[in-house]
C-alpha positions, 0 to 999 in steps of 0.5 A: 232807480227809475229809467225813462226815456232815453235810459228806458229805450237803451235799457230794454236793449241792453238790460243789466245783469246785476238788478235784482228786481226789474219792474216794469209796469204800464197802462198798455199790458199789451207794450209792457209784455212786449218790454218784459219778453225782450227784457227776458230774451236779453237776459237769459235766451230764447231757450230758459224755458226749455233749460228750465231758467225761467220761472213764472210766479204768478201775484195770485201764488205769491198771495197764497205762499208768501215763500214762493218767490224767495225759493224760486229765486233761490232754486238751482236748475240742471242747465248753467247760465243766468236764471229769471223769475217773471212775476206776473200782475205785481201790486202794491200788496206783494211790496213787503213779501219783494222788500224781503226777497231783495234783503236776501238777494245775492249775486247768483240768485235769479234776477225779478222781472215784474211786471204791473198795470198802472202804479201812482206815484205814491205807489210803495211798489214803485217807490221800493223799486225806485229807491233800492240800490238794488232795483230798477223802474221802467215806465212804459208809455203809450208813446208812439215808435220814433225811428229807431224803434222802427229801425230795430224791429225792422232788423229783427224781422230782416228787412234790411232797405227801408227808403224815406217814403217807407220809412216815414209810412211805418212811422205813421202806421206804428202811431196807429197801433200797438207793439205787437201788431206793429212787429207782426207787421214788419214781420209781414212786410218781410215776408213779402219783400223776400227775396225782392232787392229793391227798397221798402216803399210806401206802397209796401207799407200800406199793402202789408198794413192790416185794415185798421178798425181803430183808426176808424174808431179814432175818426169817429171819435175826432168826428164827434168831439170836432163836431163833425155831425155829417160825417159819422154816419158813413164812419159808422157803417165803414165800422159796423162793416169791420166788426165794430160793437155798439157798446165799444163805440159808446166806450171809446166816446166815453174814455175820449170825452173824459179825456177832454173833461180832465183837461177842463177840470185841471186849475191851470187849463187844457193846454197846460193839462194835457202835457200831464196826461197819462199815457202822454198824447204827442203829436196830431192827437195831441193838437186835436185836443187842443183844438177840441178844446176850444170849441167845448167847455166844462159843462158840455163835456159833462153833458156829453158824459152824461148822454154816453153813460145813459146810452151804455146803460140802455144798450146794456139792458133789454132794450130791445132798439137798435144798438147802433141807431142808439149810438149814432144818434147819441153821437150826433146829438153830442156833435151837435153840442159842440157847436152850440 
């Protein structure tokens, strides 16, 4: 059974105890650890791995024995309770060996919680998953927290009185990072409100929020695809300042600008396309997309492409020019473009 939505949020809350393979699989390792761990925590406790309840098989070991999964599944521990066996990096190549653990698999056995990257449709792993009766599928997306995520991962960290301002704030903090961060984040912010009665506020928020070098990486980019040719020299010392890698830049302009190039090359157009982008853009990156759209065309974008690939080429050989002048020059060359 596949889960999405709704049912996939409900899920990772509240897991079933009768699956016999819970797979979990994503663009973003970072979201699906995060799904796994509380998948794992609802199903056998903060304590299976001192009680030796947890079992980890990693693909690398199922790939050398083919045996080891169906015997830690089959393992009888000292401690009584429910027993999970996390496998780790799980492809399409490990469908036959799953397939034959699952024909085993008996009430009592240890539940499968694997966890994968990216799986096509047509994926046999995701297709198994899918079809058996004794399965569930949970895609994780690259979505942005809607409120009651923020509600939940502000309980559990016991921050118990957010207001609207605060609220809405983490909201628009959590479209900016991931899973993680945003929990370590709360978790801060509880920190800092200990012991403090009045409300979550907005300004909380933005003292407890970490500086954001991805979000200058965004403005950047934005900058660049929106033609913005003025201003990237100041974001880009802002990011040199901050830690920021020539070679990072050049691969974050590239993977925005083959975004924009998927748009163009889908038959039915970019406003069509980008509602199938995978991990789905929502909100204001999405309507900067499609603002961006409309000022590029196909053949701009494919030369935009081509600067940035020559640009990570020369940054990666023994150039021995400034890496950042390369960047910023390219970057204002392919600004410039977009307004031709």
């Amino acid at each position: 059974m596949k889960l999405g939505g709704r049912d996939a949020k409900a899920f990772l809350a509240k897991p079933s105890t009768d699956a016999a393979l819970i797979l979990i699989y994503g663009a973003d390792g970072m979201r699906v650890d995060e799904a796994r761990s509380r998948v794992i925590t609802a199903l056998v406790g903060e304590s299976a791995t001192d009680e030796m309840r947890l079992t980890r098989v990693p693909a690398a070991e199922l790939r050398r024995d083919s045996a080891r999964l169906d015997e830690a599944v089959k393992e009888r521990g000292f401690f009584p309770g429910a027993r999970v066996v996390h496998l780790s990096e799980a492809t399409d190549g490990l469908t036959d060996v799953i397939t034959q653990v699952l024909d085993d698999w008996a009430p009592g056995d240890a539940q499968i919680v694997a966890t994968a990257g990216i799986l096509a449709q047509r994926s046999k792993l995701r297709k198994l998953s899918e079809a058996s009766n004794k399965a569930l599928s949970v895609a994780i997306y690259d979505d942005p927290p809607d409120r009651s995520d923020v509600e939940r991962l502000a309980k559990e960290a016991g921050v118990q009185d957010v207001d609207r301002d605060g609220t809405a704030a983490l909201l628009e903090l959590g479209g900016a990072m991931g899973p993680v961060e945003m929990r370590q984040t709360i978790e801060k912010l509880a920190l800092y409100k200990h012991g403090d009665p009045t409300p979550v506020t907005a300004a909380d928020v933005e003292a407890m929020a970490p500086q954001r070098l991805e979000a200058g990486t965004d403005a950047l980019v934005a900058a660049v695809a929106s033609g913005d040719a003025q201003a990237i020299g100041a974001i880009l010392a802002r990011l040199r300042s901050q830690g920021a890698t020539a070679t990072s830049l050049c691969i974050d302009a590239t993977r925005h600008f083959r975004t924009l190039f998927a748009l163009f090359a889908d038959p039915q157009g970019p406003s069509s396309a980008v509602a199938r982008l995978r991990p789905p853009v929502f909100g204001p990156r999405r309507d900067a997309l499609l603002r961006q759209a409309r000022i590029w065309t196909l053949p701009k974008v494919g030369t935009a492409l081509d600067m940035l690939v020559e640009t990570d080429l020369e940054l990666r050989s023994s150039s021995s020019a400034p890496a950042m002048a390369l960047v910023e020059r390219t970057l204002i060359r392919i600004a410039r473009l977009a307004r031709r």
